[in-house]
C-alpha positions in Angstrom: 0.0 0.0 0.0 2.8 2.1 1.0 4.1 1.5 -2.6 0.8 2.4 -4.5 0.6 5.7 -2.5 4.1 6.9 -3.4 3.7 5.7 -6.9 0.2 7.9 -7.4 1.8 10.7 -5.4 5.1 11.0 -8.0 2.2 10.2 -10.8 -0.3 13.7 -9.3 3.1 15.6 -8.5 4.2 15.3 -12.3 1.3 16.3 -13.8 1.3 19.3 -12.3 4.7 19.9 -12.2 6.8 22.0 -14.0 8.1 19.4 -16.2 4.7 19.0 -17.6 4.4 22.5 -18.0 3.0 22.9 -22.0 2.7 26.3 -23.9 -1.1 27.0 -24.0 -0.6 27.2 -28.1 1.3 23.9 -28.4 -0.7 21.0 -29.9 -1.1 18.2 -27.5 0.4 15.8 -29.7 3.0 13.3 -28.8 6.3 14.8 -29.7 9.8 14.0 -29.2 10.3 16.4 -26.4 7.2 15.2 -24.8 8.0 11.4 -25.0 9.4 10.8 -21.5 6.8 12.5 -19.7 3.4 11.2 -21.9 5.2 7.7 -21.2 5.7 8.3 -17.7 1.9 9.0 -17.7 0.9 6.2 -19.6 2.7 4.0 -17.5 0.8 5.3 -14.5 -2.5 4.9 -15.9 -1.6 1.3 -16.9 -0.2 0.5 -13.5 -3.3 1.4 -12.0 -5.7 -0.5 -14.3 -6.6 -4.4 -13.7 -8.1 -6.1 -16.5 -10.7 -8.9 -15.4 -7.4 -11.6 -16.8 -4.0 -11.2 -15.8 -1.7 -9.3 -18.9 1.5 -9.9 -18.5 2.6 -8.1 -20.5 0.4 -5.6 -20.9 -0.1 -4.9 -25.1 0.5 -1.3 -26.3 -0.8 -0.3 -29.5 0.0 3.2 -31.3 -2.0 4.9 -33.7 -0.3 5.5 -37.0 0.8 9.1 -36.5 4.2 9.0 -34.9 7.6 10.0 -36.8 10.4 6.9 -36.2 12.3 9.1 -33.6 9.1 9.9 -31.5 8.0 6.2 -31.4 11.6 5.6 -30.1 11.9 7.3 -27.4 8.7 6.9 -26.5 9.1 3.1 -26.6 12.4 3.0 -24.7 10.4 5.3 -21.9 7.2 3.5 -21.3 9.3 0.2 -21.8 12.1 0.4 -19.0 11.8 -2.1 -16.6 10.9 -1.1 -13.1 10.8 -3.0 -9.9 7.1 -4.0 -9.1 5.5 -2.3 -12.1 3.7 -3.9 -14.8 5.5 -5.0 -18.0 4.4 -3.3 -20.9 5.2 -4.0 -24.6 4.6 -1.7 -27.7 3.1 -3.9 -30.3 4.5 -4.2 -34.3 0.7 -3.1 -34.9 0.5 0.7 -36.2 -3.4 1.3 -35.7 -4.7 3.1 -38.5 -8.3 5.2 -38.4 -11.1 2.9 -38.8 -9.3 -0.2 -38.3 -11.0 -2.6 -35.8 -9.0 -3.0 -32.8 -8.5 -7.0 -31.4 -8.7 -7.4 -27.8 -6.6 -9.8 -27.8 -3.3 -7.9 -29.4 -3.6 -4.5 -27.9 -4.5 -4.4 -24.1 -3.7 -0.9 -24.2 -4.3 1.8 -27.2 -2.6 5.1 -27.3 -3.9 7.3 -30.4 -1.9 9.8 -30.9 -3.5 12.0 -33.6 -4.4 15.7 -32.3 -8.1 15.0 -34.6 -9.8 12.2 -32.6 -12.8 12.6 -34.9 -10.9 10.1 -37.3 -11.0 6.9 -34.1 -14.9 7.8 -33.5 -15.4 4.4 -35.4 -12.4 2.6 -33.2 -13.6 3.8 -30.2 -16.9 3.1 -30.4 -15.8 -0.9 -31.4 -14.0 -1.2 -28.2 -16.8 0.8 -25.6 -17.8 -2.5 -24.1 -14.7 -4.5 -24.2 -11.1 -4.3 -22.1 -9.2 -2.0 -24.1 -7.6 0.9 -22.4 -7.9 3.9 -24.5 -5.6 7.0 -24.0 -5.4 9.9 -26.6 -5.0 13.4 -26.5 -7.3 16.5 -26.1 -10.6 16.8 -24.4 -12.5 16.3 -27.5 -11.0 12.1 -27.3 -13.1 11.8 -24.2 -16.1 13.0 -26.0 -15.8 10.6 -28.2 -15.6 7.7 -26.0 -12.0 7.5 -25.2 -10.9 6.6 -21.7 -8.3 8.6 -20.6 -7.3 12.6 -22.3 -4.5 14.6 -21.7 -5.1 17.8 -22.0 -2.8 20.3 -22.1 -5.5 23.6 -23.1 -4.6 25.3 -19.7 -0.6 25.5 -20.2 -0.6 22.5 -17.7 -1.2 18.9 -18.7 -4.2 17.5 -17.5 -5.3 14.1 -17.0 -9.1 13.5 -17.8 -11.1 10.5 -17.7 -14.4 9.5 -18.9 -16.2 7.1 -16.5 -19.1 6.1 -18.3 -16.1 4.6 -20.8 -14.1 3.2 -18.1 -17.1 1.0 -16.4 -18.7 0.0 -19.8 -15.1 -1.6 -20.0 -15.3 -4.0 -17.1 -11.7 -3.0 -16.3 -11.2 -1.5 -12.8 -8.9 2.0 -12.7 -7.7 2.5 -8.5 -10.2 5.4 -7.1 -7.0 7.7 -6.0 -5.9 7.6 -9.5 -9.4 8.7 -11.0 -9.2 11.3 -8.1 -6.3 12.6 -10.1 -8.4 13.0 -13.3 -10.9 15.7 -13.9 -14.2 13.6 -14.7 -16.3 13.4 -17.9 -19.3 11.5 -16.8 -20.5 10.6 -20.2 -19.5 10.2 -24.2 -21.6 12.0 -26.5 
Protein backbone atom coordinates (compact mmCIF):
# COMPACT_ATOMS: atom_id res chain seq x y z
CA UNK A 1 0.00 0.00 0.00
CA UNK A 2 2.83 2.13 0.96
CA UNK A 3 4.05 1.52 -2.58
CA UNK A 4 0.81 2.43 -4.48
CA UNK A 5 0.62 5.72 -2.53
CA UNK A 6 4.13 6.88 -3.36
CA UNK A 7 3.68 5.75 -6.92
CA UNK A 8 0.25 7.94 -7.36
CA UNK A 9 1.83 10.66 -5.36
CA UNK A 10 5.09 11.04 -8.00
CA UNK A 11 2.17 10.20 -10.76
CA UNK A 12 -0.30 13.70 -9.34
CA UNK A 13 3.09 15.63 -8.55
CA UNK A 14 4.24 15.30 -12.31
CA UNK A 15 1.27 16.25 -13.75
CA UNK A 16 1.32 19.33 -12.28
CA UNK A 17 4.73 19.86 -12.15
CA UNK A 18 6.82 22.03 -14.00
CA UNK A 19 8.05 19.37 -16.22
CA UNK A 20 4.73 19.03 -17.57
CA UNK A 21 4.35 22.49 -18.00
CA UNK A 22 3.04 22.87 -22.00
CA UNK A 23 2.68 26.30 -23.94
CA UNK A 24 -1.06 27.05 -24.03
CA UNK A 25 -0.62 27.19 -28.13
CA UNK A 26 1.25 23.93 -28.44
CA UNK A 27 -0.71 21.00 -29.87
CA UNK A 28 -1.10 18.23 -27.53
CA UNK A 29 0.40 15.80 -29.72
CA UNK A 30 2.98 13.35 -28.79
CA UNK A 31 6.25 14.85 -29.71
CA UNK A 32 9.79 14.01 -29.24
CA UNK A 33 10.35 16.44 -26.45
CA UNK A 34 7.16 15.25 -24.78
CA UNK A 35 7.95 11.41 -24.95
CA UNK A 36 9.40 10.77 -21.54
CA UNK A 37 6.76 12.50 -19.70
CA UNK A 38 3.44 11.20 -21.88
CA UNK A 39 5.22 7.69 -21.22
CA UNK A 40 5.65 8.28 -17.74
CA UNK A 41 1.91 9.02 -17.75
CA UNK A 42 0.88 6.21 -19.60
CA UNK A 43 2.67 4.04 -17.48
CA UNK A 44 0.83 5.29 -14.46
CA UNK A 45 -2.47 4.92 -15.92
CA UNK A 46 -1.57 1.28 -16.87
CA UNK A 47 -0.16 0.53 -13.54
CA UNK A 48 -3.30 1.38 -11.96
CA UNK A 49 -5.68 -0.47 -14.26
CA UNK A 50 -6.61 -4.43 -13.72
CA UNK A 51 -8.09 -6.10 -16.46
CA UNK A 52 -10.69 -8.90 -15.37
CA UNK A 53 -7.42 -11.61 -16.85
CA UNK A 54 -4.00 -11.21 -15.84
CA UNK A 55 -1.70 -9.28 -18.91
CA UNK A 56 1.48 -9.94 -18.55
CA UNK A 57 2.64 -8.11 -20.45
CA UNK A 58 0.37 -5.61 -20.90
CA UNK A 59 -0.12 -4.92 -25.06
CA UNK A 60 0.47 -1.30 -26.25
CA UNK A 61 -0.75 -0.31 -29.52
CA UNK A 62 0.01 3.16 -31.28
CA UNK A 63 -2.01 4.86 -33.69
CA UNK A 64 -0.26 5.51 -36.96
CA UNK A 65 0.83 9.06 -36.46
CA UNK A 66 4.20 9.03 -34.91
CA UNK A 67 7.56 9.97 -36.81
CA UNK A 68 10.35 6.86 -36.17
CA UNK A 69 12.25 9.09 -33.56
CA UNK A 70 9.09 9.92 -31.54
CA UNK A 71 8.02 6.23 -31.45
CA UNK A 72 11.61 5.58 -30.06
CA UNK A 73 11.91 7.34 -27.44
CA UNK A 74 8.72 6.87 -26.53
CA UNK A 75 9.15 3.13 -26.64
CA UNK A 76 12.41 2.98 -24.75
CA UNK A 77 10.36 5.29 -21.89
CA UNK A 78 7.19 3.49 -21.31
CA UNK A 79 9.30 0.18 -21.81
CA UNK A 80 12.09 0.45 -19.05
CA UNK A 81 11.78 -2.13 -16.63
CA UNK A 82 10.94 -1.06 -13.09
CA UNK A 83 10.85 -2.99 -9.93
CA UNK A 84 7.13 -3.95 -9.05
CA UNK A 85 5.50 -2.28 -12.12
CA UNK A 86 3.73 -3.90 -14.79
CA UNK A 87 5.54 -4.97 -18.04
CA UNK A 88 4.39 -3.26 -20.90
CA UNK A 89 5.19 -3.96 -24.63
CA UNK A 90 4.58 -1.66 -27.72
CA UNK A 91 3.08 -3.86 -30.28
CA UNK A 92 4.46 -4.18 -34.32
CA UNK A 93 0.71 -3.11 -34.89
CA UNK A 94 0.45 0.66 -36.20
CA UNK A 95 -3.37 1.33 -35.69
CA UNK A 96 -4.72 3.09 -38.53
CA UNK A 97 -8.32 5.18 -38.44
CA UNK A 98 -11.05 2.86 -38.85
CA UNK A 99 -9.28 -0.21 -38.33
CA UNK A 100 -11.01 -2.57 -35.78
CA UNK A 101 -9.01 -2.98 -32.84
CA UNK A 102 -8.52 -6.97 -31.43
CA UNK A 103 -8.70 -7.40 -27.78
CA UNK A 104 -6.56 -9.85 -27.77
CA UNK A 105 -3.28 -7.91 -29.43
CA UNK A 106 -3.59 -4.47 -27.89
CA UNK A 107 -4.53 -4.39 -24.10
CA UNK A 108 -3.75 -0.92 -24.21
CA UNK A 109 -4.34 1.82 -27.21
CA UNK A 110 -2.64 5.09 -27.27
CA UNK A 111 -3.89 7.32 -30.45
CA UNK A 112 -1.87 9.85 -30.90
CA UNK A 113 -3.45 11.96 -33.58
CA UNK A 114 -4.45 15.73 -32.28
CA UNK A 115 -8.11 15.02 -34.62
CA UNK A 116 -9.78 12.24 -32.61
CA UNK A 117 -12.84 12.57 -34.89
CA UNK A 118 -10.92 10.07 -37.26
CA UNK A 119 -10.95 6.90 -34.11
CA UNK A 120 -14.87 7.79 -33.53
CA UNK A 121 -15.37 4.35 -35.36
CA UNK A 122 -12.40 2.64 -33.21
CA UNK A 123 -13.58 3.78 -30.22
CA UNK A 124 -16.93 3.09 -30.43
CA UNK A 125 -15.80 -0.93 -31.38
CA UNK A 126 -13.99 -1.17 -28.16
CA UNK A 127 -16.82 0.79 -25.64
CA UNK A 128 -17.78 -2.48 -24.09
CA UNK A 129 -14.67 -4.48 -24.24
CA UNK A 130 -11.10 -4.34 -22.08
CA UNK A 131 -9.18 -2.03 -24.05
CA UNK A 132 -7.58 0.89 -22.38
CA UNK A 133 -7.89 3.91 -24.48
CA UNK A 134 -5.63 6.98 -23.95
CA UNK A 135 -5.43 9.92 -26.60
CA UNK A 136 -5.03 13.45 -26.54
CA UNK A 137 -7.33 16.52 -26.05
CA UNK A 138 -10.62 16.76 -24.41
CA UNK A 139 -12.49 16.32 -27.46
CA UNK A 140 -10.97 12.07 -27.26
CA UNK A 141 -13.08 11.80 -24.21
CA UNK A 142 -16.08 12.97 -26.04
CA UNK A 143 -15.76 10.57 -28.17
CA UNK A 144 -15.58 7.70 -26.05
CA UNK A 145 -12.04 7.49 -25.25
CA UNK A 146 -10.95 6.58 -21.68
CA UNK A 147 -8.33 8.61 -20.60
CA UNK A 148 -7.33 12.57 -22.30
CA UNK A 149 -4.53 14.63 -21.68
CA UNK A 150 -5.08 17.77 -22.00
CA UNK A 151 -2.78 20.26 -22.14
CA UNK A 152 -5.51 23.60 -23.06
CA UNK A 153 -4.65 25.29 -19.73
CA UNK A 154 -0.61 25.54 -20.17
CA UNK A 155 -0.58 22.45 -17.66
CA UNK A 156 -1.21 18.92 -18.70
CA UNK A 157 -4.19 17.46 -17.51
CA UNK A 158 -5.33 14.15 -17.05
CA UNK A 159 -9.13 13.53 -17.85
CA UNK A 160 -11.14 10.50 -17.72
CA UNK A 161 -14.45 9.50 -18.90
CA UNK A 162 -16.20 7.07 -16.53
CA UNK A 163 -19.09 6.08 -18.28
CA UNK A 164 -16.09 4.58 -20.79
CA UNK A 165 -14.11 3.17 -18.09
CA UNK A 166 -17.11 1.04 -16.36
CA UNK A 167 -18.66 0.00 -19.85
CA UNK A 168 -15.12 -1.63 -20.00
CA UNK A 169 -15.28 -4.03 -17.13
CA UNK A 170 -11.68 -2.99 -16.27
CA UNK A 171 -11.16 -1.53 -12.77
CA UNK A 172 -8.90 2.04 -12.70
CA UNK A 173 -7.66 2.50 -8.50
CA UNK A 174 -10.16 5.36 -7.07
CA UNK A 175 -7.00 7.69 -6.01
CA UNK A 176 -5.88 7.57 -9.45
CA UNK A 177 -9.39 8.73 -11.05
CA UNK A 178 -9.24 11.33 -8.06
CA UNK A 179 -6.33 12.63 -10.09
CA UNK A 180 -8.43 12.99 -13.27
CA UNK A 181 -10.86 15.73 -13.92
CA UNK A 182 -14.23 13.61 -14.71
CA UNK A 183 -16.28 13.42 -17.87
CA UNK A 184 -19.27 11.52 -16.85
CA UNK A 185 -20.52 10.62 -20.15
CA UNK A 186 -19.46 10.18 -24.16
CA UNK A 187 -21.62 12.00 -26.47
Amino acid sequence: MIRLAHALAAVAMAVGGPAFAWAQSESPALTLQRAPDVAYIVRGIVQYTRWSQAMVPVRLCLSDTLDAATEAAFTRAVTEPREGAVAIAVSNRRLMAGTPIDATECHVVLVTSTSPMQWRGMLLGVLDRPVLTIGFDEEFCSLGGMFCLDSSSGKLQIRANLDSISRSGMRINPQLLRLTQQRNAAK
